[in-house]
N, C-alpha and C positions, 0 to 999 in steps of 0.2 A: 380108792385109798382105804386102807383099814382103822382101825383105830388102835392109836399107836400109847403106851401105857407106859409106867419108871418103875422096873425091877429095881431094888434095894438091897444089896447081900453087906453079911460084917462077917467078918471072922469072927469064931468063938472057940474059946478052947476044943469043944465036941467039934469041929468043923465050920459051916456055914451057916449063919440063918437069913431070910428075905422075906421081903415083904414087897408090896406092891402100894405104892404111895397114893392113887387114886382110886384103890379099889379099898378099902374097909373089911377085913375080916380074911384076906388074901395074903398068908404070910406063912412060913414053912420052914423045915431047914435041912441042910444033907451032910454028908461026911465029909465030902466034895463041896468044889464051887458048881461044877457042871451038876451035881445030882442033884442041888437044891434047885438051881436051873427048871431040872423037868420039874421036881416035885413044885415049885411056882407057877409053871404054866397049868399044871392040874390042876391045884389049889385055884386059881382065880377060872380056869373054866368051871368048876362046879361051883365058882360063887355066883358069876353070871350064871347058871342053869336054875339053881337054887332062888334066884332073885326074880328071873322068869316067871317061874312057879308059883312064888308067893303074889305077883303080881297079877297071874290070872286068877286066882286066888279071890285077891282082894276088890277084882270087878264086879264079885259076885253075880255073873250071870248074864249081865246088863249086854247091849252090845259093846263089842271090843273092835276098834283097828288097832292094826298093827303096822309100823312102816319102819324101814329104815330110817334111821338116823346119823348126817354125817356130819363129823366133826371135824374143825381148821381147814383149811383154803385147799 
């Protein structure tokens, strides 16, 4: 099972804007409903990538595990 997330879109005069209710910093907007669509799924993979990064980052060095983590039943 993946982990399943709440895209948020509002109409705006320019078209679309979304945001991503559990993700912090993941929010975009398109001309379209479907373009903000992609541009959200982008937007919140490079937040997760980004978060990644700063995370190994902030181990500085030390040993690191890493495991999957799964979330709801």
């Amino acid at each position: 099972m993946g982990l399943n997330l709440t895209a948020v879109f509002r109409r705006v005069p320019e078209g679309y804007i979304g945001f991503v209710e559990e993700l912090p910093g993941a929010n975009t907007q398109g001309a379209t409903i479907e373009e903000a669509r992609v541009n959200l799924r982008e937007a919140a993979s490079m937040i997760i990538a980004a978060n990644r990064e700063l995370a190994i980052e902030a181990a500085g060095g030390g040993e690191i595990i890493r495991e999957p983590l799964k979330l709801g039943a």
